[in-house]
Gaussian input, Z-matrix of N, CA and C with variables (Angstrom, degrees):
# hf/3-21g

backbone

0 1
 N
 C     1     B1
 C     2     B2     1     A1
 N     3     B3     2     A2     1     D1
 C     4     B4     3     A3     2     D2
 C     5     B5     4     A4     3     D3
 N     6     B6     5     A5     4     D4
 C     7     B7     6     A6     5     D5
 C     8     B8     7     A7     6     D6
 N     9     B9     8     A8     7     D7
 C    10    B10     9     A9     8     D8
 C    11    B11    10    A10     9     D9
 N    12    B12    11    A11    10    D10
 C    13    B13    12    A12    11    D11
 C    14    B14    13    A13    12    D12
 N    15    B15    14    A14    13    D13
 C    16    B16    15    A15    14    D14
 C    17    B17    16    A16    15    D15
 N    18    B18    17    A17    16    D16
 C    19    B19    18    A18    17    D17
 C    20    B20    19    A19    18    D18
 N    21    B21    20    A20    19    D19
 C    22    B22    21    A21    20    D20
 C    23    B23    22    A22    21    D21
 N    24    B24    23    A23    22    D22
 C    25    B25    24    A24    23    D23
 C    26    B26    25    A25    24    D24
 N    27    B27    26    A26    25    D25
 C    28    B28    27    A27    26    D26
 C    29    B29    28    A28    27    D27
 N    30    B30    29    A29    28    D28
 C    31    B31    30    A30    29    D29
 C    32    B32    31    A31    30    D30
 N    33    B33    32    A32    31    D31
 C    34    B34    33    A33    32    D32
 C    35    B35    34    A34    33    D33
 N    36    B36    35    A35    34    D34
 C    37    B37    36    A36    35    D35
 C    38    B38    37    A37    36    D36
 N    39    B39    38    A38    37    D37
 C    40    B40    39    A39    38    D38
 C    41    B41    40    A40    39    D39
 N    42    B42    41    A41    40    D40
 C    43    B43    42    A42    41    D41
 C    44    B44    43    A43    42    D42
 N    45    B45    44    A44    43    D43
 C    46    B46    45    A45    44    D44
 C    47    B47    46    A46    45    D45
 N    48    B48    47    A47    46    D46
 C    49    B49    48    A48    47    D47
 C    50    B50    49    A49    48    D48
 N    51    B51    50    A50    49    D49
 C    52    B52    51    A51    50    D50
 C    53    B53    52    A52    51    D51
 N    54    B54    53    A53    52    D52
 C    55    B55    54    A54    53    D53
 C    56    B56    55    A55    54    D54
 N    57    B57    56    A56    55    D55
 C    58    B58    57    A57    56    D56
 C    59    B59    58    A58    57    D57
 N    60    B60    59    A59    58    D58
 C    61    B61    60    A60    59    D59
 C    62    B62    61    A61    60    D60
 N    63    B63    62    A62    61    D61
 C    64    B64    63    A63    62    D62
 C    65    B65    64    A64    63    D63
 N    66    B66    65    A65    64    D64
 C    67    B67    66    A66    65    D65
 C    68    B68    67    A67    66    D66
 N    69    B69    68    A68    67    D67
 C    70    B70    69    A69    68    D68
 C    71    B71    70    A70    69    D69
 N    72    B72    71    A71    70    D70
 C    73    B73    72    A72    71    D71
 C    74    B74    73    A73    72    D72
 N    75    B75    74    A74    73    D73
 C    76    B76    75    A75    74    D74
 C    77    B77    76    A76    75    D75
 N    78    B78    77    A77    76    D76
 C    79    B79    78    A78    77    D77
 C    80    B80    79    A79    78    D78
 N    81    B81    80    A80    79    D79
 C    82    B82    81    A81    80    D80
 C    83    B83    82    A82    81    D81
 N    84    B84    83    A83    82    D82
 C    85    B85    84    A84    83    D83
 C    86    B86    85    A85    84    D84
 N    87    B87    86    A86    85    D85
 C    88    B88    87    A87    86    D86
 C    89    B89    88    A88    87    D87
 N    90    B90    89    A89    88    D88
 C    91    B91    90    A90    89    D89
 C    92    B92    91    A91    90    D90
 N    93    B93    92    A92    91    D91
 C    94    B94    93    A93    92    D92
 C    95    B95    94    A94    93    D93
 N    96    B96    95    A95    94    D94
 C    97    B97    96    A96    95    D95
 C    98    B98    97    A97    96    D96
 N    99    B99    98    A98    97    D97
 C   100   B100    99    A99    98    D98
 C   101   B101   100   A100    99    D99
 N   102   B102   101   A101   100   D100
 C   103   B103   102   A102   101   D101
 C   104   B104   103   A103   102   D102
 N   105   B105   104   A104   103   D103
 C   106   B106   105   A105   104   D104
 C   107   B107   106   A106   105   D105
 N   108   B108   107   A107   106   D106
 C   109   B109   108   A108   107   D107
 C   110   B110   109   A109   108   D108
 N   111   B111   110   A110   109   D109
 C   112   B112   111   A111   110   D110
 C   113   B113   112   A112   111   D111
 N   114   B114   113   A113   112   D112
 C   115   B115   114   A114   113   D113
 C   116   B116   115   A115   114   D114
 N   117   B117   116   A116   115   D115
 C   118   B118   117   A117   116   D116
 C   119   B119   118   A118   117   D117
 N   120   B120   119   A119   118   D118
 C   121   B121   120   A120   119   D119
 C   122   B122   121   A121   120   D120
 N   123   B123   122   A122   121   D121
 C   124   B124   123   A123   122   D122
 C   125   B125   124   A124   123   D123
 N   126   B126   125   A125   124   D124
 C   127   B127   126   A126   125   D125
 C   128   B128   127   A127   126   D126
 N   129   B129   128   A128   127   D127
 C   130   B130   129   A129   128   D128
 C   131   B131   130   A130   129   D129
 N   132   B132   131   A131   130   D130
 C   133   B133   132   A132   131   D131
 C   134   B134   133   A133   132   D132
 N   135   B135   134   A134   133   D133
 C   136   B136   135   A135   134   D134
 C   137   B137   136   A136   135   D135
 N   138   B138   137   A137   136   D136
 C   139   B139   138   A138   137   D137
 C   140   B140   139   A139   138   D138
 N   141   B141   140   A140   139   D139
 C   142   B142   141   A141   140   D140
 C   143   B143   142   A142   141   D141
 N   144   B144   143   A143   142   D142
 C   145   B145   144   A144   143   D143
 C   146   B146   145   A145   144   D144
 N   147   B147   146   A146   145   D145
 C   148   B148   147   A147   146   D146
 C   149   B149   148   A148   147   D147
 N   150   B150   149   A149   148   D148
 C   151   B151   150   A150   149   D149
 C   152   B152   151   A151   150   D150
 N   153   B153   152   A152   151   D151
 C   154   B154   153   A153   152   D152
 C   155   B155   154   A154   153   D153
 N   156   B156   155   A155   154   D154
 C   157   B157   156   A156   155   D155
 C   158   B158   157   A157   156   D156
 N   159   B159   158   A158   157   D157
 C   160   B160   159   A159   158   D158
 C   161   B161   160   A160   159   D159
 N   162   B162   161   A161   160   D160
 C   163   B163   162   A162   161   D161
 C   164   B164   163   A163   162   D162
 N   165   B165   164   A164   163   D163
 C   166   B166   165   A165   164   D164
 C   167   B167   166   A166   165   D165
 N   168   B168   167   A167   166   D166
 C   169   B169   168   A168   167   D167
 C   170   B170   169   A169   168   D168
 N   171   B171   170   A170   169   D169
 C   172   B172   171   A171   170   D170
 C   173   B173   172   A172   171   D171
 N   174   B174   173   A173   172   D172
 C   175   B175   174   A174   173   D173
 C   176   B176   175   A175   174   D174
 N   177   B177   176   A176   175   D175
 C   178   B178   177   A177   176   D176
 C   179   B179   178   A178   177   D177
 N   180   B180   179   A179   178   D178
 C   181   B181   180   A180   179   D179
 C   182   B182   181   A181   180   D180
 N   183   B183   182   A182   181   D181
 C   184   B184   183   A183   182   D182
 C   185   B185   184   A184   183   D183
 N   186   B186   185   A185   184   D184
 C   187   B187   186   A186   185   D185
 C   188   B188   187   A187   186   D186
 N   189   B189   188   A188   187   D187
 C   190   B190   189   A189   188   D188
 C   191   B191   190   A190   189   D189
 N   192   B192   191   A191   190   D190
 C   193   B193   192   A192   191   D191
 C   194   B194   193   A193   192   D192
 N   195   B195   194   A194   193   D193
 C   196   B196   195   A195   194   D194
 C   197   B197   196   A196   195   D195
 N   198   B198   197   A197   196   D196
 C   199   B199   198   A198   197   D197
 C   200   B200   199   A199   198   D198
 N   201   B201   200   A200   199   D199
 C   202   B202   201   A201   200   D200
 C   203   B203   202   A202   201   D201
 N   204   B204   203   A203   202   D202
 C   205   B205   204   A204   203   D203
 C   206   B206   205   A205   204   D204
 N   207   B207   206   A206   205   D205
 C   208   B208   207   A207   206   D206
 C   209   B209   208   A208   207   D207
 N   210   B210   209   A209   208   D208
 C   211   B211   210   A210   209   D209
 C   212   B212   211   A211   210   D210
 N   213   B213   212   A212   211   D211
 C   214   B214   213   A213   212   D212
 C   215   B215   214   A214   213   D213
 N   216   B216   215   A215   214   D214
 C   217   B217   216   A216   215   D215
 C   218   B218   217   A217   216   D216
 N   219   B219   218   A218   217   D217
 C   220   B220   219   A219   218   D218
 C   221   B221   220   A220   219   D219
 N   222   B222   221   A221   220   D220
 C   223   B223   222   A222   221   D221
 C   224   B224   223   A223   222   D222
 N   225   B225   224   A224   223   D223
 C   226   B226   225   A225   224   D224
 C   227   B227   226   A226   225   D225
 N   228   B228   227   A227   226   D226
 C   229   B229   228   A228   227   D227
 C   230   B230   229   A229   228   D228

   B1=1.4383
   B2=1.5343
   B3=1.0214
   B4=2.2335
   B5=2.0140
   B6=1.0898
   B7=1.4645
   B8=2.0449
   B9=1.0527
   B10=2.0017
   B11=1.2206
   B12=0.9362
   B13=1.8679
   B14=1.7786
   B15=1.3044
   B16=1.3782
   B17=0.9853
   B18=0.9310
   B19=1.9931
   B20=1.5285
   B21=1.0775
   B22=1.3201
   B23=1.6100
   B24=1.3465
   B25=1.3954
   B26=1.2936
   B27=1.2933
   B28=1.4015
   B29=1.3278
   B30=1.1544
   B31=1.5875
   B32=1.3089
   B33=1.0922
   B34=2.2661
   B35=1.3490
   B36=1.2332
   B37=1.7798
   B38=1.6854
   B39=0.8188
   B40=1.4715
   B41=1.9022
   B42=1.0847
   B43=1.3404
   B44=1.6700
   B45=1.4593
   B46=1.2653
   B47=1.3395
   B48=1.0291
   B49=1.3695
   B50=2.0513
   B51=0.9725
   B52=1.7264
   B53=1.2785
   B54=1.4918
   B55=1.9736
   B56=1.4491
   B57=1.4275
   B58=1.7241
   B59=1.4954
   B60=1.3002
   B61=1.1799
   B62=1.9035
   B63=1.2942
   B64=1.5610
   B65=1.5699
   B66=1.3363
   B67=1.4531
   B68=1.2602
   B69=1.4587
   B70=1.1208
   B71=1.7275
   B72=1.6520
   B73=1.4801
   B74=1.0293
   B75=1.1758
   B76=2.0803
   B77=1.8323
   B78=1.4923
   B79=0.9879
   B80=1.7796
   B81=1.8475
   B82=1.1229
   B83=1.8963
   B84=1.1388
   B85=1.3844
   B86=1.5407
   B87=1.4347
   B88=1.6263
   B89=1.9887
   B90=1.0576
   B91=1.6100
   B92=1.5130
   B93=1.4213
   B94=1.8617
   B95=1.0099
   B96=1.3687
   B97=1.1448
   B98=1.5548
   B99=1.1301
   B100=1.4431
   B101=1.4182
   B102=1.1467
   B103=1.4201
   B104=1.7845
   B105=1.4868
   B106=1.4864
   B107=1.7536
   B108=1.0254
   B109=1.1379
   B110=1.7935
   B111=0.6329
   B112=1.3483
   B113=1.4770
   B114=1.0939
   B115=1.8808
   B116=1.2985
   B117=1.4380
   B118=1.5117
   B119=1.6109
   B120=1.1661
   B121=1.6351
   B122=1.8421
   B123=1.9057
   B124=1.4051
   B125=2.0069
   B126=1.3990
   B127=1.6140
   B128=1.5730
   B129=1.3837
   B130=1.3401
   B131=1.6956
   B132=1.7464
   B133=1.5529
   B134=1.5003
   B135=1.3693
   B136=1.5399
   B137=1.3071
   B138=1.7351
   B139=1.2906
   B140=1.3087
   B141=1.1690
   B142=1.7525
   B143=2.0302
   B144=1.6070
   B145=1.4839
   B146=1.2071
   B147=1.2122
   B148=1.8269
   B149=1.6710
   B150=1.6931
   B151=1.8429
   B152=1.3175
   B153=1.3649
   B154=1.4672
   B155=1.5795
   B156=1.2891
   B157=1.5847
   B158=1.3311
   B159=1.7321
   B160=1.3821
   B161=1.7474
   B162=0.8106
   B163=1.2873
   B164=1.8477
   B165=1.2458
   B166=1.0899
   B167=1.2964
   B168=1.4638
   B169=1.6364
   B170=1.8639
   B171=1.2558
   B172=1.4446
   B173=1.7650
   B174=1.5075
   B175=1.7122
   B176=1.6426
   B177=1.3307
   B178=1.6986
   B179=2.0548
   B180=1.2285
   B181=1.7038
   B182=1.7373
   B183=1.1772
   B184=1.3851
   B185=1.4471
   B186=1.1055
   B187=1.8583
   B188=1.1082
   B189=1.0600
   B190=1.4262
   B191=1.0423
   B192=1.6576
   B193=1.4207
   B194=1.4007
   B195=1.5986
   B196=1.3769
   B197=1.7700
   B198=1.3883
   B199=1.2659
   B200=1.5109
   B201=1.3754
   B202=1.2489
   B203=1.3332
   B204=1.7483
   B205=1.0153
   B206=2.3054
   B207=1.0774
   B208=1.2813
   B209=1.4508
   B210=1.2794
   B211=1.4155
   B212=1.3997
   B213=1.5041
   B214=1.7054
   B215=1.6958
   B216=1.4497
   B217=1.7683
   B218=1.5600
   B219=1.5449
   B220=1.6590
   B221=1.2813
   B222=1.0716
   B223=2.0346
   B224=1.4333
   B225=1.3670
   B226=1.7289
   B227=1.5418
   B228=1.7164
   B229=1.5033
   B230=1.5724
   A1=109.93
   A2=106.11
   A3=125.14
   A4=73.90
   A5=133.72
   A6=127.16
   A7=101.78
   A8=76.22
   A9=89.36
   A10=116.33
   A11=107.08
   A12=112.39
   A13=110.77
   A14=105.59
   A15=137.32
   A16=130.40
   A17=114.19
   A18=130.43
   A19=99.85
   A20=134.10
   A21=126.20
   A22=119.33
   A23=115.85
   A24=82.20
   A25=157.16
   A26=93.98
   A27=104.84
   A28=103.25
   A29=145.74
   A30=123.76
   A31=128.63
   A32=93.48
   A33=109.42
   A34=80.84
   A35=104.59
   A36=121.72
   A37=105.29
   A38=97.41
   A39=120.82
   A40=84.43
   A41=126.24
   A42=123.60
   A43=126.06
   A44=114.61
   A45=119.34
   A46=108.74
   A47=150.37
   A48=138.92
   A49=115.69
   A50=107.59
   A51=126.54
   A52=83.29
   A53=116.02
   A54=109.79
   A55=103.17
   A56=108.50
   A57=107.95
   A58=103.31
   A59=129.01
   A60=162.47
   A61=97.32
   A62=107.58
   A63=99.61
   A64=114.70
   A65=123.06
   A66=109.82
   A67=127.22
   A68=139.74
   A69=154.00
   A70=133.74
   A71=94.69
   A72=86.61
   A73=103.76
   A74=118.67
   A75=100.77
   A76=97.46
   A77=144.54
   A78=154.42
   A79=114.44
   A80=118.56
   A81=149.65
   A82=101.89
   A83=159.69
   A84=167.32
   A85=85.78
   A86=122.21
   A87=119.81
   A88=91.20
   A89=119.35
   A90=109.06
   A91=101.47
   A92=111.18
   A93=96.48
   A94=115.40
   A95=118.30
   A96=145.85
   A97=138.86
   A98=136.89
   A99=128.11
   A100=100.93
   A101=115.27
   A102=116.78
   A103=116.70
   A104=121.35
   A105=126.95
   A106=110.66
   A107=108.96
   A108=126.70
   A109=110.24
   A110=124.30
   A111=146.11
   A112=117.66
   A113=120.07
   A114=121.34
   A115=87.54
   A116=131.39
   A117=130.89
   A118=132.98
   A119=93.59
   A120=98.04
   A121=125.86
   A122=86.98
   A123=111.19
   A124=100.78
   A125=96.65
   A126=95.17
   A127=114.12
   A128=105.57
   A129=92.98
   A130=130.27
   A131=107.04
   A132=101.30
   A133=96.71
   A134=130.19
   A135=119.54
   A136=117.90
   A137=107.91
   A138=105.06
   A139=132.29
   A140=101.85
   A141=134.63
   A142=89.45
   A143=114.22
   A144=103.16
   A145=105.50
   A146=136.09
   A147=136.31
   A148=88.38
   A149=102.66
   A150=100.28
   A151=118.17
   A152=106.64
   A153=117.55
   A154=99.15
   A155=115.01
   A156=133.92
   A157=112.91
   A158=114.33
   A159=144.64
   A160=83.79
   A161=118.42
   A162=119.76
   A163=125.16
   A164=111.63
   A165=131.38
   A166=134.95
   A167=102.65
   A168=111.26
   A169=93.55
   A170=113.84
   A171=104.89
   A172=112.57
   A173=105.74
   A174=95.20
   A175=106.45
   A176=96.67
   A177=108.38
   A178=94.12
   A179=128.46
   A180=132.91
   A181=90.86
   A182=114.44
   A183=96.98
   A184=104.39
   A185=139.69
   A186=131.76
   A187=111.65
   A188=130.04
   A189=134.98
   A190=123.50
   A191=115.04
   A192=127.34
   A193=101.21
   A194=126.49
   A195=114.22
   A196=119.35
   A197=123.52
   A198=122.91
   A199=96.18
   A200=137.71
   A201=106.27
   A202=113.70
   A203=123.19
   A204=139.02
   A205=102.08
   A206=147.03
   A207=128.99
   A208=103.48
   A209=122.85
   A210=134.78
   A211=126.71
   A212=103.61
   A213=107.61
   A214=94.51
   A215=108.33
   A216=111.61
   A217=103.07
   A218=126.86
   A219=113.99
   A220=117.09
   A221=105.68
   A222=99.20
   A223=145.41
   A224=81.11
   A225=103.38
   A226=90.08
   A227=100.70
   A228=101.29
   A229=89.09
   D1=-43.11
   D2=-170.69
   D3=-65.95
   D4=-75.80
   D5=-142.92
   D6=-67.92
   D7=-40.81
   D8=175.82
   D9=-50.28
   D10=-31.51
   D11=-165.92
   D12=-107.21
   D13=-17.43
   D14=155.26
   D15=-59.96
   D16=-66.74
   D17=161.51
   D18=-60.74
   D19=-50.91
   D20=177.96
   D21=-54.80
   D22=-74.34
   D23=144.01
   D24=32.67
   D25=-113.37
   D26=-178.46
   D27=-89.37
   D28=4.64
   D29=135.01
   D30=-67.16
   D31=-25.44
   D32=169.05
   D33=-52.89
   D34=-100.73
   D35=-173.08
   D36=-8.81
   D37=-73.06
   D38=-156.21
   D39=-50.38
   D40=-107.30
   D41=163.33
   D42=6.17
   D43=-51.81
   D44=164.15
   D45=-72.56
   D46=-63.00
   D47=-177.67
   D48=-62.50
   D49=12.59
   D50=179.35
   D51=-100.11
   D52=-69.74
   D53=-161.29
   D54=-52.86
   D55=-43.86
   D56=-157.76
   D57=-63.50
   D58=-50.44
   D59=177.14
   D60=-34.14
   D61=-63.68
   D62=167.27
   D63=-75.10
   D64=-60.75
   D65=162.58
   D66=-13.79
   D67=-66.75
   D68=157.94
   D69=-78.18
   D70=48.16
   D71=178.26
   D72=-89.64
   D73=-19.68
   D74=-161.38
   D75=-74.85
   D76=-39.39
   D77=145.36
   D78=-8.59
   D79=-68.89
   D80=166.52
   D81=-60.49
   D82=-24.82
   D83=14.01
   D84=108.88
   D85=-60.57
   D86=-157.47
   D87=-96.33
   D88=-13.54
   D89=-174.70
   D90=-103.90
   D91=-36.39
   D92=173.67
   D93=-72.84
   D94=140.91
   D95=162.70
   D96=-71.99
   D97=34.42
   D98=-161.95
   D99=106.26
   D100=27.99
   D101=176.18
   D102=-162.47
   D103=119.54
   D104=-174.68
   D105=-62.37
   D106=137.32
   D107=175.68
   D108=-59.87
   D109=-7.88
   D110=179.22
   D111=-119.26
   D112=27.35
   D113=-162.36
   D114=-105.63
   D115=90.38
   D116=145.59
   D117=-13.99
   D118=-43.60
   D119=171.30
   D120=-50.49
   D121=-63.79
   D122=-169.62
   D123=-63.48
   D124=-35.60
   D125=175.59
   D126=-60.70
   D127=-59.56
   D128=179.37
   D129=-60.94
   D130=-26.27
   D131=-175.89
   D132=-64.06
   D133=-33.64
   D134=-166.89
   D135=-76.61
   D136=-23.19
   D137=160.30
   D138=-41.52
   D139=-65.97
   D140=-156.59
   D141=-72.99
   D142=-33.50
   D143=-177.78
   D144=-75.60
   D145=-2.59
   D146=-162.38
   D147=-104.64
   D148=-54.48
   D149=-172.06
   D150=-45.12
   D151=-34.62
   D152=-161.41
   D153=-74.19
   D154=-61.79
   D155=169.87
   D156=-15.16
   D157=-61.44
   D158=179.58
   D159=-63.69
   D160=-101.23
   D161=-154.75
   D162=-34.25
   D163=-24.72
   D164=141.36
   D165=-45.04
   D166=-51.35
   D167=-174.43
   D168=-81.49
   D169=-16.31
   D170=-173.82
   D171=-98.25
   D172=-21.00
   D173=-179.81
   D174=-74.20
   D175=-43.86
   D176=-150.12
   D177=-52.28
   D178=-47.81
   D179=-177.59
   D180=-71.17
   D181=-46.38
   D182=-169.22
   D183=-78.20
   D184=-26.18
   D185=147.53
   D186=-35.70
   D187=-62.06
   D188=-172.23
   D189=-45.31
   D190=-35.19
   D191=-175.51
   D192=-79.65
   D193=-51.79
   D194=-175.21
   D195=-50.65
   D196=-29.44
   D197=-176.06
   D198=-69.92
   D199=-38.07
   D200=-164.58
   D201=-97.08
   D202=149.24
   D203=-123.78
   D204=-89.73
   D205=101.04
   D206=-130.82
   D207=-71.78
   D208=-27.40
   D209=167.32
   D210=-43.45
   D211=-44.63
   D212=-170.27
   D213=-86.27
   D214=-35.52
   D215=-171.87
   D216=-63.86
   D217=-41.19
   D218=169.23
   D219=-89.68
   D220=11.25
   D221=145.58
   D222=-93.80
   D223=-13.34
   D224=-176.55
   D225=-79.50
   D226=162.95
   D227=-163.28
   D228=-133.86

């Protein structure tokens, strides 16, 4: 559930900053460097480096939770 809602997320995100990203190239135009605002490639590798990021930041707490035992965790006060 913790990774589900996580990944979701940041595919929202991720997706919204794709639209904006073409919306606003001519803006983005004066900060790239040697690279089109529109370059499919560079969009997607930054995608996929953020997804991964997210997905990371979402297994490793949601691991955590499966080791502990659900019994002793709703007793603790």
């Amino acid at each position: 559930m913790v990774l589900k809602q996580g990944m979701e997320m940041a595919l929202v995100g991720t997706a919204i900053g794709i639209v904006l990203a073409f919306l606003l190239f001519r803006g983005l135009r004066t900060v790239l460097y040697g690279v089109q605002s529109t370059d499919l490639a560079t969009l997607s590798v930054a995608s996929m480096l953020l997804l991964v990021v997210a997905f990371a930041a979402s297994y490793i707490p949601a691991w955590r939770a499966t080791q502990v035992d659900p019994v002793i965790a709703l007793r603790e006060e």
